[in-house]
C-alpha positions as CSV (number, residue, x, y, z in Angstrom):
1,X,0.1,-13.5,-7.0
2,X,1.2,-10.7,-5.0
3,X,3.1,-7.8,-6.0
4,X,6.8,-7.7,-5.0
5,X,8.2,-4.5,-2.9
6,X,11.8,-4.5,-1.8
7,X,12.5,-2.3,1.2
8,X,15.9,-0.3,1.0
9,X,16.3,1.9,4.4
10,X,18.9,2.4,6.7
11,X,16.9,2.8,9.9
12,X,15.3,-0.1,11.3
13,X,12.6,1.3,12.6
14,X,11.8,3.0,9.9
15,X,12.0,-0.2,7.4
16,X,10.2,-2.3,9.9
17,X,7.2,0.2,10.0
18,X,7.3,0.6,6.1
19,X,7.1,-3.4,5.6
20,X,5.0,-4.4,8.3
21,X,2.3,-2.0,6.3
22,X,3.2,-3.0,3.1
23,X,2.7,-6.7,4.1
24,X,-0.6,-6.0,5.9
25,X,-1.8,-4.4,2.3
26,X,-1.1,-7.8,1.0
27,X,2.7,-7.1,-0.4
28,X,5.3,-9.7,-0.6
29,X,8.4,-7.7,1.4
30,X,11.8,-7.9,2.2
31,X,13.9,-5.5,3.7
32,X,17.4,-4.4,3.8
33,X,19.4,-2.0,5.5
34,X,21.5,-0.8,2.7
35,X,22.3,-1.8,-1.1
36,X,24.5,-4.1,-1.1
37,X,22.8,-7.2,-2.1
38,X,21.0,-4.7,-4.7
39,X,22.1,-7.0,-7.7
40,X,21.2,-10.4,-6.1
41,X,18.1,-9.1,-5.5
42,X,16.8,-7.9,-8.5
43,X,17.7,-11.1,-10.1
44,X,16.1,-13.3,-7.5
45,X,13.1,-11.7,-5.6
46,X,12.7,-9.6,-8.7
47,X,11.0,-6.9,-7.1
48,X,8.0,-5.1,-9.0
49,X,8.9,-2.1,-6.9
50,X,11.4,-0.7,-4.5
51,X,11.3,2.0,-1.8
52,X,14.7,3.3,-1.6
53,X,16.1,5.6,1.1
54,X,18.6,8.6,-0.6
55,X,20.7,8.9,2.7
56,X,22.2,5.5,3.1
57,X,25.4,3.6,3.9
58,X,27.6,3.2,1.0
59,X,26.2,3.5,-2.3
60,X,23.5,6.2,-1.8
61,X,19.6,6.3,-3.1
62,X,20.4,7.7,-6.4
63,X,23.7,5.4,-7.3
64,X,21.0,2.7,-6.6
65,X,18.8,4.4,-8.6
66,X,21.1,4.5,-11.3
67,X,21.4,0.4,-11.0
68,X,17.9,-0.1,-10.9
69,X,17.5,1.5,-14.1
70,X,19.9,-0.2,-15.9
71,X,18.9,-3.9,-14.7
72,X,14.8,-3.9,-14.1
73,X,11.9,-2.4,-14.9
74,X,11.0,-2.0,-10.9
75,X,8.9,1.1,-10.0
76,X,11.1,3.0,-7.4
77,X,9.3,5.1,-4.4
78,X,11.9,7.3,-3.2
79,X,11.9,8.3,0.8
80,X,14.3,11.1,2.4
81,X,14.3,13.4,5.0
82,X,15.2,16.1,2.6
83,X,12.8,19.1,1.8
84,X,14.8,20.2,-1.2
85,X,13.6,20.9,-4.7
86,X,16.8,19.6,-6.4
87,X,16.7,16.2,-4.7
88,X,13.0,15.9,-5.7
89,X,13.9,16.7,-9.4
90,X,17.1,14.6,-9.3
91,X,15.3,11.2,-8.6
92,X,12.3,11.8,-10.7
93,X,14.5,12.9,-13.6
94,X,16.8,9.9,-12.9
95,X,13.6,7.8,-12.8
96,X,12.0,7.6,-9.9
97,X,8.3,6.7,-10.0
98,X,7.5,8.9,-6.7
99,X,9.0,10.9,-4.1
100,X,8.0,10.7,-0.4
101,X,9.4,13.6,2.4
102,X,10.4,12.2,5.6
103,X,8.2,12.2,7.9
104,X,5.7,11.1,6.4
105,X,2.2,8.8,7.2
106,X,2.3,5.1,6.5
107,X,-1.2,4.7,4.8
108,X,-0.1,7.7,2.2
109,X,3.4,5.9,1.5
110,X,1.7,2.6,1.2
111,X,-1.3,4.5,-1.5
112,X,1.6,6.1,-3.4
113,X,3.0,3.0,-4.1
114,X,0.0,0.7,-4.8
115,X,-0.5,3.7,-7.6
116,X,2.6,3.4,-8.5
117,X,1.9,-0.4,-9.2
118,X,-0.9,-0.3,-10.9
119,X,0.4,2.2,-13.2
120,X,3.0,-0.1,-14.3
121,X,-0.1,-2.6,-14.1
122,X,1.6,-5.1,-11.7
123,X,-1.7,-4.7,-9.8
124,X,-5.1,-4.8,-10.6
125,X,-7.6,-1.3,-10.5
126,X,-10.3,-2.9,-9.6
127,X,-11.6,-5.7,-7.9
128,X,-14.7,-7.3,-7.3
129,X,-16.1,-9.7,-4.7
130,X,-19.8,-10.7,-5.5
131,X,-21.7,-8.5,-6.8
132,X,-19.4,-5.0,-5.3
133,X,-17.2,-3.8,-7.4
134,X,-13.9,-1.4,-6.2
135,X,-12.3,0.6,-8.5
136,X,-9.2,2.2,-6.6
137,X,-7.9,4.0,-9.2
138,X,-11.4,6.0,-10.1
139,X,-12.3,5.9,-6.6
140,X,-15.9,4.4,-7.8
141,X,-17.7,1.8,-5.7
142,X,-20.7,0.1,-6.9
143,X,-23.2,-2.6,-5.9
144,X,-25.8,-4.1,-8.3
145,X,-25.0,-1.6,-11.0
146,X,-25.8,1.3,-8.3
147,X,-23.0,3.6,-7.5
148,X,-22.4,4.1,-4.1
149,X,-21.2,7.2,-2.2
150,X,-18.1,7.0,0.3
151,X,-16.5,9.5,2.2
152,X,-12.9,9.3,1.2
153,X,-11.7,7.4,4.3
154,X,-14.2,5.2,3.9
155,X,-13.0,4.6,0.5
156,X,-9.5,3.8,1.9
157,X,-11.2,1.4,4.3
158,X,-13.3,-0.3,1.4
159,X,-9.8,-0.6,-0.7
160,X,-8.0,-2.3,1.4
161,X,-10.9,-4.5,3.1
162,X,-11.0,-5.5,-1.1
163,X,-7.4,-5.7,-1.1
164,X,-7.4,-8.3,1.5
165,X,-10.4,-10.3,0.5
166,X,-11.2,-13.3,1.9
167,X,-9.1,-13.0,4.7
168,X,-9.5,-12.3,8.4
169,X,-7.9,-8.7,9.1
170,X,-7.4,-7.0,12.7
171,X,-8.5,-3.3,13.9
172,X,-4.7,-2.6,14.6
173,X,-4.0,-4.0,10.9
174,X,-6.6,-1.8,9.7
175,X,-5.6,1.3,12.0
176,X,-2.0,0.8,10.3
177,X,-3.0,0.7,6.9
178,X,-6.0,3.7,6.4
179,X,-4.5,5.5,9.5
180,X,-1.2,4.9,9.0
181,X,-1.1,4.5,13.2
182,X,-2.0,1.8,15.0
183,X,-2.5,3.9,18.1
184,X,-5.7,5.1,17.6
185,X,-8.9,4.6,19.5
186,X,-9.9,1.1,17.5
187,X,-14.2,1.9,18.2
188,X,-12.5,4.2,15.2
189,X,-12.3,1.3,12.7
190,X,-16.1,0.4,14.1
191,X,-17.6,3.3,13.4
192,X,-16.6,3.5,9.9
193,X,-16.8,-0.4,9.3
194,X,-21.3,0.1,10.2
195,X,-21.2,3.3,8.1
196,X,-19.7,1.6,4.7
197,X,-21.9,-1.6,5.8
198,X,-25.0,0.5,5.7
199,X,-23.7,1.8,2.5
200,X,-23.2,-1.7,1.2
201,X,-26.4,-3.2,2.6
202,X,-28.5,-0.7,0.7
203,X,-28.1,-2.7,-1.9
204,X,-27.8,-6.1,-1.1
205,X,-26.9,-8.7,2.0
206,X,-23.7,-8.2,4.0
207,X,-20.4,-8.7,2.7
208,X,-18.2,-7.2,5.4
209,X,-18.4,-9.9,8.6
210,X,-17.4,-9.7,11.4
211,X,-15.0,-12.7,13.0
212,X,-15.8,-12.3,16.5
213,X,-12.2,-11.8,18.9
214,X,-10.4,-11.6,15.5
215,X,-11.4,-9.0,12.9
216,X,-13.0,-8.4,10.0
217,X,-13.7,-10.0,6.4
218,X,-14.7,-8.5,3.3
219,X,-16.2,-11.6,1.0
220,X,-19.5,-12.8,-1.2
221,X,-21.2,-15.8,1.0
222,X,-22.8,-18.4,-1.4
């Protein structure tokens, strides 16, 4: 089942962005504009995490905060287009998992929170499809007991390609979730999809396909 992440951010661009990535890494999302279904939610999407805005209409980030706390054991991502020290230090000390600066990139925001999940073990580390085995969390790859040697974007790609095993993904969903922009130059995502295939294919037959006019697909054939 996939891990829950409610969306609290005033600007709809902004919360569109932020859950159309999440969703893409495999998140169930919703996405409100302020707090105040807060309480309804927490009872019945019951959340595993939420990224909450400080600067928002009525009750701010850290009164939410405060009624997070007190009703669920929800990992909070905070976002906010403050620089400050003392805003930092008043969410994490109110309990806030993380802290993310406005602006920020979409693929760090949605790694920061997948850490923050699998901290409070609503995710799994490590995943396996055949004989591959991804561990996100030490950043180790291996194939047929051999480690194998990423560059680190190329770890970001393998993650996620794991992440969505099994099912069809797009450049532009991939250029969203390693990139954080969709707007790059997509022979990007083919460049680095034949380098970790080498990598793979070292060590055994192919396990990232290609789905011609569609995508890409990370899984063990029989």
């Amino acid at each position: 089942m996939s891990a829950r992440v409610l969306v609290i951010e005033d600007a709809e661009a902004i919360g569109a962005a932020v859950s159309s990535a999440l969703r893409e890494s495999g998140y169930e999302v919703q996405h409100r504009l302020d707090g105040r279904q807060l309480e309804a939610d927490l009872g019945r999407f019951r959340p595993d995490l939420v990224v909450l805005d400080v600067m928002l209409p009525g009750r701010d980030g850290f009164q939410l905060l405060e009624v997070i706390r007190r009703a669920s054991g929800a990992g909070v991502v905070m976002l906010t287009a403050r620089d400050g020290v003392p805003d930092r230090l008043r969410g994490l000390s109110g309990g806030a998992d993380d802290y993310v600066g406005k602006p920020f990139v979409l693929a760090e925001l949605v790694a920061r929170v997948s850490a923050v999940l699998r901290r409070l073990g609503r995710t799994p580390s490590t995943v396996q499809v055949g004989d591959l085995v991804v561990d996100a969390d030490a950043g180790v790859v291996m194939r047929a007991d051999q480690t194998i040697e990423l560059t680190a974007t190329e770890l970001r790609l393998l993650v996620y390609l794991a992440a969505q095993r099994g099912r069809v993904v797009s450049k532009t969903q991939i250029l969203t979730a390693v990139w954080g922009y969709e707007d790059y130059d997509p022979n990007l995502v083919e460049v680095h999809i034949s380098a970790v295939r080498r990598k793979l294919e070292e060590h055994g037959p192919r396990l990232v396909h290609t789905v011609r006019g569609l995508g890409y697909v990370l899984r063990a054939d029989e």
